[in-house]
ChimeraX commands (.cxc) that place a marker at each C-alpha (Angstrom):
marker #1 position -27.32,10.04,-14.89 radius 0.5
marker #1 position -27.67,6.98,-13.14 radius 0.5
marker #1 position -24.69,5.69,-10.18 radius 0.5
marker #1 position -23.24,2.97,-12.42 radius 0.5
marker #1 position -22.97,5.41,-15.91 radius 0.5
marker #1 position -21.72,8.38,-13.09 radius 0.5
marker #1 position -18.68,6.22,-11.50 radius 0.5
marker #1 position -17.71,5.03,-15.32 radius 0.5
marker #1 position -17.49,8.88,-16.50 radius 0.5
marker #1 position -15.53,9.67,-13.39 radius 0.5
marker #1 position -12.97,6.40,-14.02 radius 0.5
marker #1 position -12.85,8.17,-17.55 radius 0.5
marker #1 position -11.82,11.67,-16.91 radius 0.5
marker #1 position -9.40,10.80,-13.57 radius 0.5
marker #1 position -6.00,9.66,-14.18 radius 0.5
marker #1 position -5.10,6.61,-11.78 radius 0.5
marker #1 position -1.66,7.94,-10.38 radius 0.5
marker #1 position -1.60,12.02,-11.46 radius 0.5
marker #1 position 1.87,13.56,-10.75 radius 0.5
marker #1 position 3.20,16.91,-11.37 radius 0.5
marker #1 position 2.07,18.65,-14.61 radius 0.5
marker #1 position -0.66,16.04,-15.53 radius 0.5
marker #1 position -3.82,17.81,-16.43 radius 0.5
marker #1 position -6.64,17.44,-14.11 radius 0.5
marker #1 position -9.65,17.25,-16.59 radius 0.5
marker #1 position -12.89,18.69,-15.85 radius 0.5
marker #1 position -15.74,16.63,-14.47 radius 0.5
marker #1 position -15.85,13.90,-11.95 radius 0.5
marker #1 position -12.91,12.64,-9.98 radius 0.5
marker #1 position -12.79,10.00,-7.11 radius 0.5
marker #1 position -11.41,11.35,-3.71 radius 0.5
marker #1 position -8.93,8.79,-3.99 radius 0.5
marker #1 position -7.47,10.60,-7.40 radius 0.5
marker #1 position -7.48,13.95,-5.88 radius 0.5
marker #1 position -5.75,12.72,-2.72 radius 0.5
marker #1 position -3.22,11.13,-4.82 radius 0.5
marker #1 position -2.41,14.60,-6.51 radius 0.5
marker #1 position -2.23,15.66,-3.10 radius 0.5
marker #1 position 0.50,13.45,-2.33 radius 0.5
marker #1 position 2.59,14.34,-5.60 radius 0.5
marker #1 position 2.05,18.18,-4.92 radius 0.5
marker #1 position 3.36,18.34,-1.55 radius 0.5
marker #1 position 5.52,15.58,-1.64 radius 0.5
marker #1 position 4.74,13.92,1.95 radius 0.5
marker #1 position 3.07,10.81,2.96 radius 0.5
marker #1 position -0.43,11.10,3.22 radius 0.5
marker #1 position -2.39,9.00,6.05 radius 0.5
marker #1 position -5.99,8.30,5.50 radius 0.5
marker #1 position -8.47,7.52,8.33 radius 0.5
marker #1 position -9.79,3.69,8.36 radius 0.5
marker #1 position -13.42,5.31,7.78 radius 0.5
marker #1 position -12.51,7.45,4.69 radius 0.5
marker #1 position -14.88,5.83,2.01 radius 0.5
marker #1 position -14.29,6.35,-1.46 radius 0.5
marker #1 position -16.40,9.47,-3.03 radius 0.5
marker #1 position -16.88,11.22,-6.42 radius 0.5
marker #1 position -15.79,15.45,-6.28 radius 0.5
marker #1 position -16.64,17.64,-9.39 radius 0.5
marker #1 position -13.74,19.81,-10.63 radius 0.5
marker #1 position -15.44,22.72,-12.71 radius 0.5
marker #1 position -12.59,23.57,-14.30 radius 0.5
marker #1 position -9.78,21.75,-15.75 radius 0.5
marker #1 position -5.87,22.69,-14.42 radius 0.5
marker #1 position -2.16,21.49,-14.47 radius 0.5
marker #1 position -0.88,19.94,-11.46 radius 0.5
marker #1 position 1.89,22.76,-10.13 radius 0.5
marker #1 position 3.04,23.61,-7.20 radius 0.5
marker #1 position 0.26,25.51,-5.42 radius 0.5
marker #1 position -2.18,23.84,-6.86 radius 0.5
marker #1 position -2.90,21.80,-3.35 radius 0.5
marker #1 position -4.94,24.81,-2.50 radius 0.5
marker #1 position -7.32,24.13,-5.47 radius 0.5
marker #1 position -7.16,20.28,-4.14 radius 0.5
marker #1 position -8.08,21.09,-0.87 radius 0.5
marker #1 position -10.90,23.47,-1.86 radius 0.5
marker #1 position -12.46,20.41,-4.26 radius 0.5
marker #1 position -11.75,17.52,-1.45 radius 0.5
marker #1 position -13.94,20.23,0.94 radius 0.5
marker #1 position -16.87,20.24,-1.35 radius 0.5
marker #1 position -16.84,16.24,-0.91 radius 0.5
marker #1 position -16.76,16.43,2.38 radius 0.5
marker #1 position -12.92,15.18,2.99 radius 0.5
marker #1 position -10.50,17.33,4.96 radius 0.5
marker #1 position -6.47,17.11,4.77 radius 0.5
marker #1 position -4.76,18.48,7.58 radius 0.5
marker #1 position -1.56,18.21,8.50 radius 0.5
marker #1 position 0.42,16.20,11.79 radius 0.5
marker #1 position 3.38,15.11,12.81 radius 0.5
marker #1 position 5.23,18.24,13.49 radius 0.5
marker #1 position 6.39,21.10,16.06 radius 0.5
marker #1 position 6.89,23.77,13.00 radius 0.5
marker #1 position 6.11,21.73,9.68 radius 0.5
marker #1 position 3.93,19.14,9.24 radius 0.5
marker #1 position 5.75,15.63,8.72 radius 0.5
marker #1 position 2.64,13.90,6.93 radius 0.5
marker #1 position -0.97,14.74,6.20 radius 0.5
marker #1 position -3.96,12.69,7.44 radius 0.5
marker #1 position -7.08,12.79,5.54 radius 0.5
marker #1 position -10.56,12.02,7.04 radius 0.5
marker #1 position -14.28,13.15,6.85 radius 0.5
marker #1 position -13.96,14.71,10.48 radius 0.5
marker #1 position -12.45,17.53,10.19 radius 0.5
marker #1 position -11.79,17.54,14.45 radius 0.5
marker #1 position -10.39,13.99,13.86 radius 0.5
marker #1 position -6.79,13.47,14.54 radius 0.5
marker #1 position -4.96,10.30,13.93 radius 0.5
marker #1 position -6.20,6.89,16.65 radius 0.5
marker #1 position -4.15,8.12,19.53 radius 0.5
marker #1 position -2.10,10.58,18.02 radius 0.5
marker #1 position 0.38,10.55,21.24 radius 0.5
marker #1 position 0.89,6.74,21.43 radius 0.5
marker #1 position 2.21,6.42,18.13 radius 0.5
marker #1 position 5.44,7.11,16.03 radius 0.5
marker #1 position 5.09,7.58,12.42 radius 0.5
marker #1 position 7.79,6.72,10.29 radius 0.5
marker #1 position 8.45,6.74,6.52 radius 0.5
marker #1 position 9.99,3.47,4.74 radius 0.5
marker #1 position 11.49,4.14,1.06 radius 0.5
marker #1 position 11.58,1.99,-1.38 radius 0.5
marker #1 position 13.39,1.56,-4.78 radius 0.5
marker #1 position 11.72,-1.00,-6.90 radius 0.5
marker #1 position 8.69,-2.98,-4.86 radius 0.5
marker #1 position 5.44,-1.39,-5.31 radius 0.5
marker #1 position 4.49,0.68,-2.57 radius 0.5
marker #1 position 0.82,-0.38,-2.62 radius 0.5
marker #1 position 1.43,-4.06,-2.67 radius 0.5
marker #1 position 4.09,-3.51,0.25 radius 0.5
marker #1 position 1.31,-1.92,2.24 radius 0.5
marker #1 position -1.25,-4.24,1.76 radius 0.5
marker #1 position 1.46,-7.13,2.17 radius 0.5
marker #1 position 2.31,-5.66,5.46 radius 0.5
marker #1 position -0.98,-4.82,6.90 radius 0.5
marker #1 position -2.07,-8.73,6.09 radius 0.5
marker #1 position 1.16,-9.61,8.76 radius 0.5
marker #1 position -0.04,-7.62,11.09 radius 0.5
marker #1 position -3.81,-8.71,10.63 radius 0.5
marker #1 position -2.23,-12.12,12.41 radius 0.5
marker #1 position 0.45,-10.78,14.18 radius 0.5
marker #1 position -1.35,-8.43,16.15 radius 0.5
marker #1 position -5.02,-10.12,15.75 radius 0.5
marker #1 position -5.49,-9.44,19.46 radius 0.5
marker #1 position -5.68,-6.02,19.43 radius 0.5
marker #1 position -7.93,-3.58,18.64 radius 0.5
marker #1 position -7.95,-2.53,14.61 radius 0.5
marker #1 position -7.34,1.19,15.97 radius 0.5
marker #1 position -3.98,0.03,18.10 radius 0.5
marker #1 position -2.39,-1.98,15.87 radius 0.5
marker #1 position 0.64,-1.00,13.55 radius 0.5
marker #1 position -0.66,0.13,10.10 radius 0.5
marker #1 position 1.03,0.97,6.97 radius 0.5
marker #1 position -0.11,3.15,3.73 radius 0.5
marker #1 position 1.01,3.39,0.39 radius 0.5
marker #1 position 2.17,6.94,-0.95 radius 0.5
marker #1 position 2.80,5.77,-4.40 radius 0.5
marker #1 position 3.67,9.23,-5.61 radius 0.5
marker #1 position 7.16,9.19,-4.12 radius 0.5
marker #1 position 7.87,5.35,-3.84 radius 0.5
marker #1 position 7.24,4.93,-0.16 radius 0.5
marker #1 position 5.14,2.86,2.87 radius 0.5
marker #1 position 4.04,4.95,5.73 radius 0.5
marker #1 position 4.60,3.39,9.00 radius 0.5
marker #1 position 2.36,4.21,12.05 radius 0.5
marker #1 position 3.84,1.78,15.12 radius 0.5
marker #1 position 2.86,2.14,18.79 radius 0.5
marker #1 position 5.56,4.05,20.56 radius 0.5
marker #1 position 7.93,2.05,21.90 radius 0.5
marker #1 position 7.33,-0.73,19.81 radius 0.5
marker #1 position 10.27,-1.87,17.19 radius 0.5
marker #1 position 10.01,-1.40,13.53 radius 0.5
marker #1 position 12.63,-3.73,12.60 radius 0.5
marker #1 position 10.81,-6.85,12.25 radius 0.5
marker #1 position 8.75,-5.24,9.14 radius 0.5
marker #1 position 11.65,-3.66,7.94 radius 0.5
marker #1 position 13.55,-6.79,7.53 radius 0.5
marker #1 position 10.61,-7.77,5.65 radius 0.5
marker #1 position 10.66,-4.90,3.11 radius 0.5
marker #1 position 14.47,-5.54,2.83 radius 0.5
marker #1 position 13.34,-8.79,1.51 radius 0.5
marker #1 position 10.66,-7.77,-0.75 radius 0.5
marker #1 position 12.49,-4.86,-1.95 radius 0.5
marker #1 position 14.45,-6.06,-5.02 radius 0.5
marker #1 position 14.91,-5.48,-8.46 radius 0.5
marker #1 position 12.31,-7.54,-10.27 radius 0.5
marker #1 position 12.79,-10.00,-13.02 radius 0.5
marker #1 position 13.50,-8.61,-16.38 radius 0.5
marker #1 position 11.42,-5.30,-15.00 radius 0.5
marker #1 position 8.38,-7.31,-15.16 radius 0.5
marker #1 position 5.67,-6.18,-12.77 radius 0.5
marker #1 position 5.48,-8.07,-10.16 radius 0.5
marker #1 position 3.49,-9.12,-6.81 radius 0.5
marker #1 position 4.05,-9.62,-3.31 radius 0.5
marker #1 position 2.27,-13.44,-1.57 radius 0.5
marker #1 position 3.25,-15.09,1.12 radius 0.5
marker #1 position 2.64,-18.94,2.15 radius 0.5
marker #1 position 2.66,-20.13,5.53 radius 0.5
marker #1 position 3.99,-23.39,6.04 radius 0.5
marker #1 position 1.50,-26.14,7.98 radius 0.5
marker #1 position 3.35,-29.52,8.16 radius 0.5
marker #1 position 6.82,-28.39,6.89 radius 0.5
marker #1 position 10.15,-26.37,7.57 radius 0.5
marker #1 position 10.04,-23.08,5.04 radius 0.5
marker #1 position 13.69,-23.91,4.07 radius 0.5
marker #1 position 13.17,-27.41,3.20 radius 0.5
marker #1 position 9.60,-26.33,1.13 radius 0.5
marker #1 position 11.34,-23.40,-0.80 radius 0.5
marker #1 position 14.30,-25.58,-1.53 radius 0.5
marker #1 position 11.64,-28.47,-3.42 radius 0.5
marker #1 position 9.21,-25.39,-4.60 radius 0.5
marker #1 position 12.12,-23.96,-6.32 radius 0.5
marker #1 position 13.34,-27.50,-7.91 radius 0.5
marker #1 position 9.71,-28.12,-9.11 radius 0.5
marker #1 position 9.26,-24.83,-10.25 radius 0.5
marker #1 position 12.18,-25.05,-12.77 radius 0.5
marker #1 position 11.29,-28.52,-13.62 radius 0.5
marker #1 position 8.20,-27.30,-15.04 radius 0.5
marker #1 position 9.89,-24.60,-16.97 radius 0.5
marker #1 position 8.16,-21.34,-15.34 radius 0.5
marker #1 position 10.06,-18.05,-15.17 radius 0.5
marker #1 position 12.97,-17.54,-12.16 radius 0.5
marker #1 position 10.87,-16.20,-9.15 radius 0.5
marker #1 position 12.22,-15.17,-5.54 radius 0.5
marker #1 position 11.40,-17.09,-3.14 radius 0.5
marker #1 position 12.50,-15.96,0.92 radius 0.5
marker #1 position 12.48,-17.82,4.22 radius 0.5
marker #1 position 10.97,-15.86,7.42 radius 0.5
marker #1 position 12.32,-18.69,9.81 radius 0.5
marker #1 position 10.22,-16.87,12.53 radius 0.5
marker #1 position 6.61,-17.59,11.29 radius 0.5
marker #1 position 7.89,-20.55,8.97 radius 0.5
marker #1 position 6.50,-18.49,6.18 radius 0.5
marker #1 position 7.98,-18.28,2.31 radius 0.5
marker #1 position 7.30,-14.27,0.81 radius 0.5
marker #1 position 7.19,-14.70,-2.85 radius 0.5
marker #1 position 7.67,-11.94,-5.88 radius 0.5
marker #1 position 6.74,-13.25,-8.92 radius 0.5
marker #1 position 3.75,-11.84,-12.20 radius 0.5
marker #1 position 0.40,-11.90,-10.51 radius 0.5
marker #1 position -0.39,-14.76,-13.17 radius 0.5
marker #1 position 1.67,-17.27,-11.79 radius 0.5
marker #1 position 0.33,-16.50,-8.60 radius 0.5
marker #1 position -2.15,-19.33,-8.70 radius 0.5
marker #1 position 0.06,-22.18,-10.23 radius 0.5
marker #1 position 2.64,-21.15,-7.85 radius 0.5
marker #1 position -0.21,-21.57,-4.77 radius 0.5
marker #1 position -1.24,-25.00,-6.29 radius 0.5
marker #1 position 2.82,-25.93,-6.55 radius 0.5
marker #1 position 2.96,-25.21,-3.04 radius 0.5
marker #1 position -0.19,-27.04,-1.45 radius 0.5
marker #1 position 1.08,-29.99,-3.25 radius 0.5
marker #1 position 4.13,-30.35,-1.64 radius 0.5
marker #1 position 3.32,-28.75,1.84 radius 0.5
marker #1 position 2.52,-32.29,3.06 radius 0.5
marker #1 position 3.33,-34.34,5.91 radius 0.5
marker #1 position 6.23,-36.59,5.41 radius 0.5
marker #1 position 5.53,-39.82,5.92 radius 0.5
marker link #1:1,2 radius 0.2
marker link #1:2,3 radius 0.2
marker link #1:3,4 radius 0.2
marker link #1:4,5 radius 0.2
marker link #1:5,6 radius 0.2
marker link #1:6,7 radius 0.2
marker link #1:7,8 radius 0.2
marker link #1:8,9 radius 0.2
marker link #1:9,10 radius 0.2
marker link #1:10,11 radius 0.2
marker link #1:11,12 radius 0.2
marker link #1:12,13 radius 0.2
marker link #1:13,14 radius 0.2
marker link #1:14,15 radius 0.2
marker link #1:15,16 radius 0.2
marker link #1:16,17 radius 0.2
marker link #1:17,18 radius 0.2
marker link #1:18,19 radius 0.2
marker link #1:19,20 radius 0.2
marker link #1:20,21 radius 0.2
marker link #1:21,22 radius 0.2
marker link #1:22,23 radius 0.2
marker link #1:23,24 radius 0.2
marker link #1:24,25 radius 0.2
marker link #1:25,26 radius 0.2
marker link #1:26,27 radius 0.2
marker link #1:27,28 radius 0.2
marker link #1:28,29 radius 0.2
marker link #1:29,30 radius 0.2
marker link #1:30,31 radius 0.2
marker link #1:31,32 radius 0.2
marker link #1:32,33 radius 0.2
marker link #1:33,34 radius 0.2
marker link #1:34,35 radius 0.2
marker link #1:35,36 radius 0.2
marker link #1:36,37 radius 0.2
marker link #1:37,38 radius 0.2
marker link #1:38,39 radius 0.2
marker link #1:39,40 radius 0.2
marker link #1:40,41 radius 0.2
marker link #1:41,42 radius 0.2
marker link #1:42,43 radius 0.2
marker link #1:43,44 radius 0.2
marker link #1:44,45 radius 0.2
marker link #1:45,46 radius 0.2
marker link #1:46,47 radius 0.2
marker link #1:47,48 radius 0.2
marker link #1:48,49 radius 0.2
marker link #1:49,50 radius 0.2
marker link #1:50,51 radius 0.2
marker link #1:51,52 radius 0.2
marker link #1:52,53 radius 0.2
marker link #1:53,54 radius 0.2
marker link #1:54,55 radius 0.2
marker link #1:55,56 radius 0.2
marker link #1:56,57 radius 0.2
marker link #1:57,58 radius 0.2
marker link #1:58,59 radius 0.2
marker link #1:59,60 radius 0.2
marker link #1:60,61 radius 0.2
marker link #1:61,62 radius 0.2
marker link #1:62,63 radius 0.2
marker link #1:63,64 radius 0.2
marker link #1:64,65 radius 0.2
marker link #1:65,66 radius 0.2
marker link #1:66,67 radius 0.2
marker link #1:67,68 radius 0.2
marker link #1:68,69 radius 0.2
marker link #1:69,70 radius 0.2
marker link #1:70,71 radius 0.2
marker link #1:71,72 radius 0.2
marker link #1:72,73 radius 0.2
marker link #1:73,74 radius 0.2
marker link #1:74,75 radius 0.2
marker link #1:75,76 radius 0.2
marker link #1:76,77 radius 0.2
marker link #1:77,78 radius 0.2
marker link #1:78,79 radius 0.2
marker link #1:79,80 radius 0.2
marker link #1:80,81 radius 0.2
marker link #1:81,82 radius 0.2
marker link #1:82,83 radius 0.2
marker link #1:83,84 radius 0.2
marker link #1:84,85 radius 0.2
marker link #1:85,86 radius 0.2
marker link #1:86,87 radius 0.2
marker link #1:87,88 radius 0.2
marker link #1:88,89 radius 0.2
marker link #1:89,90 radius 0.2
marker link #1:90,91 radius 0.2
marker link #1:91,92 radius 0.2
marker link #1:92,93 radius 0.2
marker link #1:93,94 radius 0.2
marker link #1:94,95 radius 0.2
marker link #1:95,96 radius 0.2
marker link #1:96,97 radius 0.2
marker link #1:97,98 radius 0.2
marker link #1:98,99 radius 0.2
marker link #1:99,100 radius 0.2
marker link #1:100,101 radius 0.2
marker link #1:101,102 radius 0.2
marker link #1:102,103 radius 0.2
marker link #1:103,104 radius 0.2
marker link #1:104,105 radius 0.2
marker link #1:105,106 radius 0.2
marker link #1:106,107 radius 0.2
marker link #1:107,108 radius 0.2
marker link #1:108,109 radius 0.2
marker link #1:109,110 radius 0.2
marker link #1:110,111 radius 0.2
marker link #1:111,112 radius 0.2
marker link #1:112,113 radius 0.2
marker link #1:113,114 radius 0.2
marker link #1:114,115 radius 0.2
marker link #1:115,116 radius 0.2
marker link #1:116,117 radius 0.2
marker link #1:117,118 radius 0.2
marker link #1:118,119 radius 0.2
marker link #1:119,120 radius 0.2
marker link #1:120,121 radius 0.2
marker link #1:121,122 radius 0.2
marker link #1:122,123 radius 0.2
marker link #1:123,124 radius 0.2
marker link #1:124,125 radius 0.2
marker link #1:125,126 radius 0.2
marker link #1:126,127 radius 0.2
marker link #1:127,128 radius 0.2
marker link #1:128,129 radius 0.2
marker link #1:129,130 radius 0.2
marker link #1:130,131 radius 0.2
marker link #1:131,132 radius 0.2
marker link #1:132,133 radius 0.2
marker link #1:133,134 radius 0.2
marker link #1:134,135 radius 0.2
marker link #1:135,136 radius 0.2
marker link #1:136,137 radius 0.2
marker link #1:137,138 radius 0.2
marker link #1:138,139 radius 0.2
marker link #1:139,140 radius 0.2
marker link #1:140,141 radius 0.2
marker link #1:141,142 radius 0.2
marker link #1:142,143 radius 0.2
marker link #1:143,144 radius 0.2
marker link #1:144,145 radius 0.2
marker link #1:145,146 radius 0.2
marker link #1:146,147 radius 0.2
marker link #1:147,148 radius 0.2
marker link #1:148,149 radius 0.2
marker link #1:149,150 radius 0.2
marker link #1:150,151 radius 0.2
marker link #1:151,152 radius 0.2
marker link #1:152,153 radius 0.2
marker link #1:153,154 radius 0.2
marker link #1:154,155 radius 0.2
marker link #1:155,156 radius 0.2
marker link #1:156,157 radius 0.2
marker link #1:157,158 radius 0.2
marker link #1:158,159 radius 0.2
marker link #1:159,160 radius 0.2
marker link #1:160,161 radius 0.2
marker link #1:161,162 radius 0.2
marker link #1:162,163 radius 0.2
marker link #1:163,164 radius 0.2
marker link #1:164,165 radius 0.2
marker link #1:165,166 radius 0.2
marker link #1:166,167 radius 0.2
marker link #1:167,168 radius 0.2
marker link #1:168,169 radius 0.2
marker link #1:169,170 radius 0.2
marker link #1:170,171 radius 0.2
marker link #1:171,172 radius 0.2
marker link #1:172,173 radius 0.2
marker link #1:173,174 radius 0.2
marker link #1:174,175 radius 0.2
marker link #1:175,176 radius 0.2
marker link #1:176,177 radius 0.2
marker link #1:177,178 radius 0.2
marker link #1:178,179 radius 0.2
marker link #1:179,180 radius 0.2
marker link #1:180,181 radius 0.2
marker link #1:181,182 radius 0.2
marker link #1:182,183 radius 0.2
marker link #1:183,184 radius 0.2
marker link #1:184,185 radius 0.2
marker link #1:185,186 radius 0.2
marker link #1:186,187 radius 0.2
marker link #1:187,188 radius 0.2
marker link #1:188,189 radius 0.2
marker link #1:189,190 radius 0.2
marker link #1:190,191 radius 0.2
marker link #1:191,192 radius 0.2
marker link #1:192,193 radius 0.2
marker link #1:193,194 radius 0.2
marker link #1:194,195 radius 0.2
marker link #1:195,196 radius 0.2
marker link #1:196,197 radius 0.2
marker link #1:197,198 radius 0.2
marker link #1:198,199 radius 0.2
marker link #1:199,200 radius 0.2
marker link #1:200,201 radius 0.2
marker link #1:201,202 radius 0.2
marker link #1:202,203 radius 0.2
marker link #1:203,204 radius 0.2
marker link #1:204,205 radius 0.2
marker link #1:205,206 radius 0.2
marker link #1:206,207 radius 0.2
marker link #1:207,208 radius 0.2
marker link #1:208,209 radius 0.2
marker link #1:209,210 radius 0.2
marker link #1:210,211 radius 0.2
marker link #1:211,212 radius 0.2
marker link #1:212,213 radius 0.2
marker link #1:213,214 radius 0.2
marker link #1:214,215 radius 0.2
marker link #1:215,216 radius 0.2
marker link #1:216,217 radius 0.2
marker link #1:217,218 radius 0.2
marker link #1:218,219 radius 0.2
marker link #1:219,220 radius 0.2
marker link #1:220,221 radius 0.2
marker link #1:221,222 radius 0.2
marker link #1:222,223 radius 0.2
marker link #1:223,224 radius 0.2
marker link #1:224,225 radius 0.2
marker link #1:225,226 radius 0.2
marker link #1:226,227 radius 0.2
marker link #1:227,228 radius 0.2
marker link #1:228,229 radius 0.2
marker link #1:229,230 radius 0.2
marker link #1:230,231 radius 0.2
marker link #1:231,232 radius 0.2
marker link #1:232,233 radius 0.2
marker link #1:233,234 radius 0.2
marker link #1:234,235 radius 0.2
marker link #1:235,236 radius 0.2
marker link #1:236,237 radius 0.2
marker link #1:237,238 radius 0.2
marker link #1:238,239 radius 0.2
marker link #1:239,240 radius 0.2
marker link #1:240,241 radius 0.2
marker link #1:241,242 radius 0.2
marker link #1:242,243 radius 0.2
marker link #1:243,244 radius 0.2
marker link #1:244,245 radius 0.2
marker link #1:245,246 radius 0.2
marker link #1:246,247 radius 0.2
marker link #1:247,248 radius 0.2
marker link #1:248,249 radius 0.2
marker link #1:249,250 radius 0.2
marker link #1:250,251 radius 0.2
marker link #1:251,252 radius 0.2
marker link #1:252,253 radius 0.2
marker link #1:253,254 radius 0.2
marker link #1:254,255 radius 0.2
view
C-alpha cells in the first residue's frame, strides 16, 4: 500500500474527536487521534512537544473507549514511538506532555507555570491557535522555546496555558473573555483578528460594522483591543474573506 492510499485508510477508520464510549476501530490511526482519546480518558490537558510530528499507529484490535483504556493508548502510542508522561504535580499529575523523547520534559520545566483556561462556547482549537499568533508578535524576540504557548484540549472545552513564571496571564485572558461568547444562532464560528495601520480600532469597527449591515451580511462581533489597535472578530469562516476585503477598504488614511 502506497503512503497516499495508507494516510486515506487511516483518515477512514479514526474518528476526528473520539470521547468516551466511541469505538476505536481496528487498523490505522494518526497519533493525533489516539492522543485525543487520551485526553477524553483521563480528563486532563494534554501538552505536546513543538517536535511531535504527526504519525500513523496500528491498533490490532478494535475497543470501546472506558475508563482504563489509557493503558491500551499508551501501549499503541509506544509502538509509534510517542510517550505520554505525566507533569505538573507533587502527588498527581496536573497535565500530561507527550513527545518522542521519552527523557524529555517540558522547555524549562522550572521556569514555567502551567495553567488551564475553560471555556464555554469558543472553540478551543481556534482559541489556541488565535492566541499563539499574538504571541508570535508579542513575544517575536524571544526564543520559540521561552515564549508563552497555548494548546487546545478539545475533549473537555479548554486552552492550556504554559507562561514564564512570573509573567501575568491576564492580558490573554482578557482576550479569551472577549472571544468567549455565545455564537450567532449556534453557527460555527471563527476567531481573526485585524490590526489597524492608518486608523483608531474604535473608529474602524464603528464604519466596519455600518458597512457591514449596509450590505446585508449576518450580525458578527466585532471587539476593540485599544492596546495593539487591533479589532478580534467571530464570525462563519466564509465571511472571513469579504469581511478582510471590507476592512482593507476602509483602513485608509484620512485625508
Amino acid at each position: 500500500m502506497n503512503p497516499i492510499a495508507i494516510l486515506l485508510y487511516a483518515a477512514l477508520v479514526a474518528p476526528s474527536d473520539p470521547q468516551l464510549g466511541d469505538t476505536l476501530e481496528r487498523g490505522l490511526h494518526s497519533t493525533s487521534t489516539l492522543l485525543s482519546a487520551w485526553e477524553s480518558l483521563t480528563r486532563k490537558p494534554l501538552l505536546r512537544a513543538p517536535s511531535l510530528p504527526q504519525r500513523l499507529a496500528w491498533v490490532r484490535h478494535s475497543f470501546t473507549l472506558v475508563s482504563g483504556s489509557e493503558v491500551s493508548i499508551k501501549v499503541i502510542l509506544r509502538s509509534a514511538g510517542v510517550y505520554v508522561m505525566p507533569f505538573g504535580g507533587r502527588r498527581t499529575s496536573r497535565y500530561w506532555f507527550a513527545s518522542t523523547n521519552p527523557h524529555e520534559t517540558p522547555h524549562r520545566e522550572r521556569e514555567f507555570d502551567v495553567e488551564v483556561i475553560a471555556l464555554r462556547y469558543a472553540d478551543p482549537d481556534e482559541v489556541a491557535r488565535f492566541l499563539n499568533d499574538v504571541v508570535s508578535r508579542r513575544e517575536a524576540q524571544r526564543p520559540a522555546h521561552q515564549r508563552t504557548l497555548f494548546a487546545a484540549v478539545t475533549a473537555t472545552r479548554r486552552v492550556i496555558a504554559r507562561i514564564r513564571r512570573g509573567e501575568s496571564l491576564t492580558p490573554f485572558k482578557n482576550i479569551v473573555a472577549d472571544l468567549d461568547q455565545p455564537p450567532e444562532d449556534g453557527r460555527r464560528e471563527t476567531i481573526r483578528s485585524w490590526r489597524a495601520r492608518h486608523r483608531f480600532a474604535a473608529d474602524l469597527r464603528r464604519d466596519f460594522l455600518a458597512a457591514w449591515k449596509e450590505r446585508g451580511a449576518p450580525t458578527i462581533s466585532v471587539v476593540v483591543q485599544k492596546q495593539s489597535n487591533t479589532l478580534l472578530l467571530r464570525l462563519p469562516k466564509n465571511r472571513w474573506e469579504a469581511a478582510e476585503q471590507l476592512l482593507d477598504e476602509l483602513d485608509q488614511r484620512r485625508r
